[in-house]
Backbone atoms as SQL, in Angstrom:
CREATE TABLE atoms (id INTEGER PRIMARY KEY, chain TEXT, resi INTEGER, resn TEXT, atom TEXT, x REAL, y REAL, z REAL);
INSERT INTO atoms VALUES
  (1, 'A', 1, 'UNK', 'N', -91.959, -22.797, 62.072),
  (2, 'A', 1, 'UNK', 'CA', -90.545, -23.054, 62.241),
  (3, 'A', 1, 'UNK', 'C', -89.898, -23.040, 60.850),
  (4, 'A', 2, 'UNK', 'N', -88.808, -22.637, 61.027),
  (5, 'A', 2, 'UNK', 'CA', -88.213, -22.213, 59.204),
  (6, 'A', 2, 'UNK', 'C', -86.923, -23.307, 59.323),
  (7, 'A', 3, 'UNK', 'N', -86.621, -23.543, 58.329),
  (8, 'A', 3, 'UNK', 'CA', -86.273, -24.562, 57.829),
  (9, 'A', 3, 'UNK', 'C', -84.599, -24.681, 58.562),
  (10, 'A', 4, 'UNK', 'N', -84.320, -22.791, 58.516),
  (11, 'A', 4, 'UNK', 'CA', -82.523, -22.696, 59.073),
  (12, 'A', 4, 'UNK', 'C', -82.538, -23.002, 60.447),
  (13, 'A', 5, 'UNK', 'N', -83.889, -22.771, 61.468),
  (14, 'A', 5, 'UNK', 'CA', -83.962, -22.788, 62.633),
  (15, 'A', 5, 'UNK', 'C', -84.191, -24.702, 63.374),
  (16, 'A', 6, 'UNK', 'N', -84.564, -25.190, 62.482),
  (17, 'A', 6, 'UNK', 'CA', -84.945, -26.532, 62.403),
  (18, 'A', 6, 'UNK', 'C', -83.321, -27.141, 62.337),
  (19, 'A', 7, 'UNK', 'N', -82.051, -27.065, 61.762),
  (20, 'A', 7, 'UNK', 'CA', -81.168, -27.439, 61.446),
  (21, 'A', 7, 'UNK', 'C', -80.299, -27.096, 62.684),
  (22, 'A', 8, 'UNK', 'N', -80.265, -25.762, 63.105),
  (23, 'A', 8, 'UNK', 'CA', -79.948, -24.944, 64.574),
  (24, 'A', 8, 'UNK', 'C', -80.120, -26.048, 65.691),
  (25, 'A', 9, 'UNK', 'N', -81.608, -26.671, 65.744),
  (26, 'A', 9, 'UNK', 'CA', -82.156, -27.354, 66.972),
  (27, 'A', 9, 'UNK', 'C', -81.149, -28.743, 66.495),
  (28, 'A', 10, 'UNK', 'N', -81.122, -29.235, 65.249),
  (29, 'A', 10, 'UNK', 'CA', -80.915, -30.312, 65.333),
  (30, 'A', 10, 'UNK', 'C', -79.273, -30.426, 65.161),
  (31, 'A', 11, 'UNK', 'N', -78.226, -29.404, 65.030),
  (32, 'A', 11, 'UNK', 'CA', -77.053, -29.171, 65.368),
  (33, 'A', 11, 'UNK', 'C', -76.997, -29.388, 67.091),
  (34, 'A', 12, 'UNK', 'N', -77.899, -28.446, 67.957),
  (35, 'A', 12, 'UNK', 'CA', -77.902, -28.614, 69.389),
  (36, 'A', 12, 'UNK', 'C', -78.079, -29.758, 69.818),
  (37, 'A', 13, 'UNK', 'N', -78.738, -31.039, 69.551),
  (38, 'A', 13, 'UNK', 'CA', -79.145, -31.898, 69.698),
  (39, 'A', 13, 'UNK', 'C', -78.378, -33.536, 69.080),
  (40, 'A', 14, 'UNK', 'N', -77.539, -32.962, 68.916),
  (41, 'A', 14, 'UNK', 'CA', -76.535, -34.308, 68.020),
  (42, 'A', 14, 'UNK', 'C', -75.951, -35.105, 69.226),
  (43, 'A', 15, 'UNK', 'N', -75.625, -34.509, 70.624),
  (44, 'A', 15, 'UNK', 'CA', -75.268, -35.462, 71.584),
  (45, 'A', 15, 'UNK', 'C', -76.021, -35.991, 72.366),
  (46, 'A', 16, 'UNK', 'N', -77.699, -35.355, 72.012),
  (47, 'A', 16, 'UNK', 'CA', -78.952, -36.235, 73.028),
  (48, 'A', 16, 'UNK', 'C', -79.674, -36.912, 72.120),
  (49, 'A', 17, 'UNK', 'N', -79.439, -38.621, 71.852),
  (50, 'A', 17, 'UNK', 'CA', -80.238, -38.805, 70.412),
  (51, 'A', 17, 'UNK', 'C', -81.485, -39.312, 71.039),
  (52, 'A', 18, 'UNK', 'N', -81.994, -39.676, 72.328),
  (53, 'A', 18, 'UNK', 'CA', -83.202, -39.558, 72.447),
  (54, 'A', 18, 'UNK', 'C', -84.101, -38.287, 72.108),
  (55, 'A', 19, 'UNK', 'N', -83.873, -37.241, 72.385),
  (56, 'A', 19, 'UNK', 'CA', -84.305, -35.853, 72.544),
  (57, 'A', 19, 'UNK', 'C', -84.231, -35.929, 71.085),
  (58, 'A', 20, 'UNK', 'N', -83.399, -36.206, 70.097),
  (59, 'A', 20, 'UNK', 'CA', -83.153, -35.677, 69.320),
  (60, 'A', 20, 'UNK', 'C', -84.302, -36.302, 68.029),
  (61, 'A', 21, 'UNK', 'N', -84.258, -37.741, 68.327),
  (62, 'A', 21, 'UNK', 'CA', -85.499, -38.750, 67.802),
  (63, 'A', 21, 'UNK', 'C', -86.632, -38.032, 68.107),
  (64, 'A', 22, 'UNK', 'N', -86.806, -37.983, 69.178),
  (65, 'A', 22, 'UNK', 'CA', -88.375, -37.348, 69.185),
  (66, 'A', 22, 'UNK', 'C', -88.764, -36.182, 68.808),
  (67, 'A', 23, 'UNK', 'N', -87.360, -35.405, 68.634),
  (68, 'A', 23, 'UNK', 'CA', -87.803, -34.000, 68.246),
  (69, 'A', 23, 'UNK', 'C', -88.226, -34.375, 66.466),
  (70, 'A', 24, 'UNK', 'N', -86.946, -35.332, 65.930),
  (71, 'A', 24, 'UNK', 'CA', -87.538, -35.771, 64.572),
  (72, 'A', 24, 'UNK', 'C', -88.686, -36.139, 64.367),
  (73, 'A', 25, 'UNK', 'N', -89.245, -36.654, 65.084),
  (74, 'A', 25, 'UNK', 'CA', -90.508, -37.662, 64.864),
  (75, 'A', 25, 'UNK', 'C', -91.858, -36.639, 64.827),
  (76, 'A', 26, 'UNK', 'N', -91.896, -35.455, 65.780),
  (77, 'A', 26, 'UNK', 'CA', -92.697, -34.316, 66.308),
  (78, 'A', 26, 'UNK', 'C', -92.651, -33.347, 65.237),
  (79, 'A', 27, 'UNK', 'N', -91.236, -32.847, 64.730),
  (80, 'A', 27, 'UNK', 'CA', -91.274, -31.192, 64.166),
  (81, 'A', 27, 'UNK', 'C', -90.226, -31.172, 62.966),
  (82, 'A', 28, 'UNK', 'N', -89.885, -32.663, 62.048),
  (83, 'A', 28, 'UNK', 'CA', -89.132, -32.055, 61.289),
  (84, 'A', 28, 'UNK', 'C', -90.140, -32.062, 60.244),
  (85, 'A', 29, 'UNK', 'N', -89.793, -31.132, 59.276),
  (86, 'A', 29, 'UNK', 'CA', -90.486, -30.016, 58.006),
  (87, 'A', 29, 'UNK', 'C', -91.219, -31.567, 57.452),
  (88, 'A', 30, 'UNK', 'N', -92.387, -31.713, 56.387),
  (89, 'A', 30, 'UNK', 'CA', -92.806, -32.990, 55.837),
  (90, 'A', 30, 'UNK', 'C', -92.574, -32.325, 54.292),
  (91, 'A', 31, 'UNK', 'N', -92.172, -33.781, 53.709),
  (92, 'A', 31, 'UNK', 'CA', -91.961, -33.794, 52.322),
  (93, 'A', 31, 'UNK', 'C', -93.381, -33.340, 51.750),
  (94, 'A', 32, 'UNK', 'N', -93.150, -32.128, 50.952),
  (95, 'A', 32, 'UNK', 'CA', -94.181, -31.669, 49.693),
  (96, 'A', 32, 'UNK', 'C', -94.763, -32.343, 49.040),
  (97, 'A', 33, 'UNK', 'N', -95.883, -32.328, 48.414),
  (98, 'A', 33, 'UNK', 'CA', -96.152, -33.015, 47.156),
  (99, 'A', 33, 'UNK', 'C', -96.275, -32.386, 45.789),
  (100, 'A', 34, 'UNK', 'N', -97.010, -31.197, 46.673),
  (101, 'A', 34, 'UNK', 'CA', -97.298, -30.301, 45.097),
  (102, 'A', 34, 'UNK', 'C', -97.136, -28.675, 46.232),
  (103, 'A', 35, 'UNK', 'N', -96.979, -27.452, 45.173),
  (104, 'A', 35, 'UNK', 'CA', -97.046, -26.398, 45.923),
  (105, 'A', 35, 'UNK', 'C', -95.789, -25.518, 45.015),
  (106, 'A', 36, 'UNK', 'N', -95.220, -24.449, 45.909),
  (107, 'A', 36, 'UNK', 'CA', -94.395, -23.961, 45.693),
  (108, 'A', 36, 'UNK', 'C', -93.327, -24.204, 46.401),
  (109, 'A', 37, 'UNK', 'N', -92.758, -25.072, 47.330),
  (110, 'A', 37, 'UNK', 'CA', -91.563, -25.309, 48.108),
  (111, 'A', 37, 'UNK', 'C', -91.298, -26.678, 47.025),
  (112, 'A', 38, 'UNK', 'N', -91.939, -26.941, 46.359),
  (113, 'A', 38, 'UNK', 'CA', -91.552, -28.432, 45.869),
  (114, 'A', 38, 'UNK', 'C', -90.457, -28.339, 44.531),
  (115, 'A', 39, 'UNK', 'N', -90.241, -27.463, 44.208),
  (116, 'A', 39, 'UNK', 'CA', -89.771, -26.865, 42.829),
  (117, 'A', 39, 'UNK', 'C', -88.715, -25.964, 43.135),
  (118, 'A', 40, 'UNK', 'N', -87.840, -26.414, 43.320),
  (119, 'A', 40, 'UNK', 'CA', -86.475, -25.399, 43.707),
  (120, 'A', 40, 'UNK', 'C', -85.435, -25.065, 42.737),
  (121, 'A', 41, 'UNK', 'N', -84.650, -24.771, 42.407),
  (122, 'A', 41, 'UNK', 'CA', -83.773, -24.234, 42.025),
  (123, 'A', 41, 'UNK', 'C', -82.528, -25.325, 41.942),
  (124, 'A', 42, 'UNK', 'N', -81.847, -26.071, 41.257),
  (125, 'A', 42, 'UNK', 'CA', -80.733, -27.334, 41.137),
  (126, 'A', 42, 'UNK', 'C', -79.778, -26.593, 41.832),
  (127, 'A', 43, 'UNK', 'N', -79.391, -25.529, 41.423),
  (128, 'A', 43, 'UNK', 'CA', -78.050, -24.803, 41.747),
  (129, 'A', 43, 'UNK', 'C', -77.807, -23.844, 43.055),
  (130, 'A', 44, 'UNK', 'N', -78.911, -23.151, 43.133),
  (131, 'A', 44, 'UNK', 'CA', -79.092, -22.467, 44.289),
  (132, 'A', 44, 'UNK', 'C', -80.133, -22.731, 45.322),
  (133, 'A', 45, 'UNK', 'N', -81.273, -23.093, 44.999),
  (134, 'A', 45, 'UNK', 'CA', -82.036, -23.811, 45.735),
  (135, 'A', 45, 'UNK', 'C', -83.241, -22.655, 46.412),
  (136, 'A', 46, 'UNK', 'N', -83.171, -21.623, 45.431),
  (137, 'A', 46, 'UNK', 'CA', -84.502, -20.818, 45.569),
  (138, 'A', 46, 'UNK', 'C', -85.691, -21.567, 44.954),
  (139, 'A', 47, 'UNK', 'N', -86.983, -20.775, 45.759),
  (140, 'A', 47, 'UNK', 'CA', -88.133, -21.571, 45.354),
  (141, 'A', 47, 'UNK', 'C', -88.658, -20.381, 44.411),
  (142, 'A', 48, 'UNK', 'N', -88.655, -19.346, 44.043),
  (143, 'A', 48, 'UNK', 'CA', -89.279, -18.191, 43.298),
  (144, 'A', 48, 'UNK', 'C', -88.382, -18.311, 42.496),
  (145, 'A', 49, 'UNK', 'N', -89.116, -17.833, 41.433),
  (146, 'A', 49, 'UNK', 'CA', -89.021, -17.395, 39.765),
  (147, 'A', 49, 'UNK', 'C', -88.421, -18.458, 39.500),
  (148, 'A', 50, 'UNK', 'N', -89.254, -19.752, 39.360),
  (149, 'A', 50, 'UNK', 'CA', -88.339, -21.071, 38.871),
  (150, 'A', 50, 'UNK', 'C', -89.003, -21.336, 37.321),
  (151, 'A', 51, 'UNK', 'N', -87.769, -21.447, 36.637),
  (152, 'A', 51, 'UNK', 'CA', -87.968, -22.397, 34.563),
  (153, 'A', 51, 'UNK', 'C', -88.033, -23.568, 35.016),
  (154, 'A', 52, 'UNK', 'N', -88.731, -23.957, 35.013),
  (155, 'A', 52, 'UNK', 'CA', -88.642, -25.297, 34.842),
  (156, 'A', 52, 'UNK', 'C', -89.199, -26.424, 33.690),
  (157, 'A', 53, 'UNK', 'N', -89.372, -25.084, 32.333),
  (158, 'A', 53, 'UNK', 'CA', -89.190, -25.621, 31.176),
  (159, 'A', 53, 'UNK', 'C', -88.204, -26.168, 30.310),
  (160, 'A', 54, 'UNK', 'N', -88.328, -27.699, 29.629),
  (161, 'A', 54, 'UNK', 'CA', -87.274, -28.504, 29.295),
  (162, 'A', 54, 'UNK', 'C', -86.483, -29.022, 30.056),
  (163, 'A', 55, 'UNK', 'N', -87.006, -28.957, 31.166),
  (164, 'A', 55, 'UNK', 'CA', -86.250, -30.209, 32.103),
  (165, 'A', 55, 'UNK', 'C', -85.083, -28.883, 32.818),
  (166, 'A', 56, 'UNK', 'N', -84.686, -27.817, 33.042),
  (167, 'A', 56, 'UNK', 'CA', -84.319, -26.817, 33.606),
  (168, 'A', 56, 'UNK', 'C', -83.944, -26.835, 34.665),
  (169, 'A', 57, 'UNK', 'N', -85.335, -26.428, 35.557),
  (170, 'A', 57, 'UNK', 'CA', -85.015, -26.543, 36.832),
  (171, 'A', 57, 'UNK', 'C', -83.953, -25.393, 37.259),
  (172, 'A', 58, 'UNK', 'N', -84.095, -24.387, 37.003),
  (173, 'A', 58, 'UNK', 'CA', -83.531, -23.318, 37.587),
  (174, 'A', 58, 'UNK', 'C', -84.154, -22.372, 38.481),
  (175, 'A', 59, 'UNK', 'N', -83.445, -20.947, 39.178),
  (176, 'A', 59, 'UNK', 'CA', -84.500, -19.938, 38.950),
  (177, 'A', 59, 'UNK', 'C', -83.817, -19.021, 38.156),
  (178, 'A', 60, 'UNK', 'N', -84.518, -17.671, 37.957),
  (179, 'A', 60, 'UNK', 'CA', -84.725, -17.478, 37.445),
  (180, 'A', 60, 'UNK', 'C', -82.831, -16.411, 36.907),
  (181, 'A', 61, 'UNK', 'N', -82.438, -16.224, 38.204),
  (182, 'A', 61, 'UNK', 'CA', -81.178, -15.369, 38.526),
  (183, 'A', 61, 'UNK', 'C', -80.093, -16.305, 37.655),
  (184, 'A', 62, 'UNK', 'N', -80.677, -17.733, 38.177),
  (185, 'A', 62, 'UNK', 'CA', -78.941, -18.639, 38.058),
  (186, 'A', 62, 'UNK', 'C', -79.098, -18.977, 35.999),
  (187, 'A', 63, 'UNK', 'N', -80.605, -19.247, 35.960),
  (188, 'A', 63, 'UNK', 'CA', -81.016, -19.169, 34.305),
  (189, 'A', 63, 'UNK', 'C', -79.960, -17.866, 33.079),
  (190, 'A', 64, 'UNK', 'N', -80.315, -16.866, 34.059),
  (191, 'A', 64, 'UNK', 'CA', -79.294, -15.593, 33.599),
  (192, 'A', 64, 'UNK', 'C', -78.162, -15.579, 33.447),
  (193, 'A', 65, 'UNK', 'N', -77.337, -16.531, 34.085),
  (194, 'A', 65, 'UNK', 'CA', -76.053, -16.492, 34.412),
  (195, 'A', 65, 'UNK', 'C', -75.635, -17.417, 33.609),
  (196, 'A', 66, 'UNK', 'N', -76.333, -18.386, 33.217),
  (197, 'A', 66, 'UNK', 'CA', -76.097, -19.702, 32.768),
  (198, 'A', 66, 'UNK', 'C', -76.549, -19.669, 31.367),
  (199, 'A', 67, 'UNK', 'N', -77.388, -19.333, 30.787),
  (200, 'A', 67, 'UNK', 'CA', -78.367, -18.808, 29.358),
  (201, 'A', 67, 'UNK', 'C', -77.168, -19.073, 28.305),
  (202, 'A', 68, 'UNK', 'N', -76.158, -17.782, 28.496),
  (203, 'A', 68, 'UNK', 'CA', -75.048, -18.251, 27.182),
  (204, 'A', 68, 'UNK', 'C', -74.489, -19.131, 27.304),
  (205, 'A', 69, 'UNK', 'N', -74.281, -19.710, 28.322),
  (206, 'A', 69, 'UNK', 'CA', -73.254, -20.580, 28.194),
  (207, 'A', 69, 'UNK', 'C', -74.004, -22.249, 27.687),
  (208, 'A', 70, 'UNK', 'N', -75.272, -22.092, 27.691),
  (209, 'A', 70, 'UNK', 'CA', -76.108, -23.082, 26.973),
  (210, 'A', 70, 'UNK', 'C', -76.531, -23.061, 25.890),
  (211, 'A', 71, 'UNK', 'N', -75.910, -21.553, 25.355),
  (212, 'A', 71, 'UNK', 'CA', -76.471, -21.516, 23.665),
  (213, 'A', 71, 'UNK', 'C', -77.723, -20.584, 23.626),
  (214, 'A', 72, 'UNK', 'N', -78.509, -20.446, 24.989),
  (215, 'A', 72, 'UNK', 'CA', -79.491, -19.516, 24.606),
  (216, 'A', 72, 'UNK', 'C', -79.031, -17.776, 24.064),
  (217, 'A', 73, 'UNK', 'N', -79.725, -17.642, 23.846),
  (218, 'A', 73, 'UNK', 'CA', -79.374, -15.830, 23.169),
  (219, 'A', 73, 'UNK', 'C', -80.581, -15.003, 23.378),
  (220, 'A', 74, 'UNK', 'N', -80.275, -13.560, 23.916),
  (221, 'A', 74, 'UNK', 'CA', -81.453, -12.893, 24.208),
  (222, 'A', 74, 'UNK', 'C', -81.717, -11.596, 22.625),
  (223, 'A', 75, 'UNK', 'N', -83.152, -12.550, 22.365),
  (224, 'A', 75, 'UNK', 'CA', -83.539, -11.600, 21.577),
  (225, 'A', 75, 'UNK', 'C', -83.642, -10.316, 21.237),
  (226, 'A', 76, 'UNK', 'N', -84.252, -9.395, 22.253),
  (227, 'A', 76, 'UNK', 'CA', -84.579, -8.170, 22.085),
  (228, 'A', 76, 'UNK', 'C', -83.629, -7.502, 22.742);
């Protein structure tokens, strides 16, 4: 079950909160500990190509966009 389809059920389900409890209790997503879903993106909230050097926390697209305006400069 993917994460947009999980939100879908639980939009359908906002006026049955029994149904809706148990569906929580059964099938919503479990908090990460370690992996690759655990490390997202602050701004956009992708899980690929993440910096997360110096406290960052980007990926790798929004890093690009953002780079000058933090002072970084591309070398080559």
């Amino acid at each position: 079950m993917t994460v947009s389809d999980f939100r879908k059920i639980l939009k359908q389900l906002a006026n049955k909160p029994s149904k809706r409890k148990r569906f929580l209790k059964h099938n919503s997503p479990k908090e990460r500990k370690y992996g690759l879903s655990t490390k997202k993106c602050n701004r956009c909230l992708r899980v690929g190509g993440h910096v997360g050097k110096y406290g960052l926390n980007l990926c790798r697209h929004c890093f690009r966009e953002l780079a000058p305006k933090m002072g970084w400069k591309k070398l080559s």
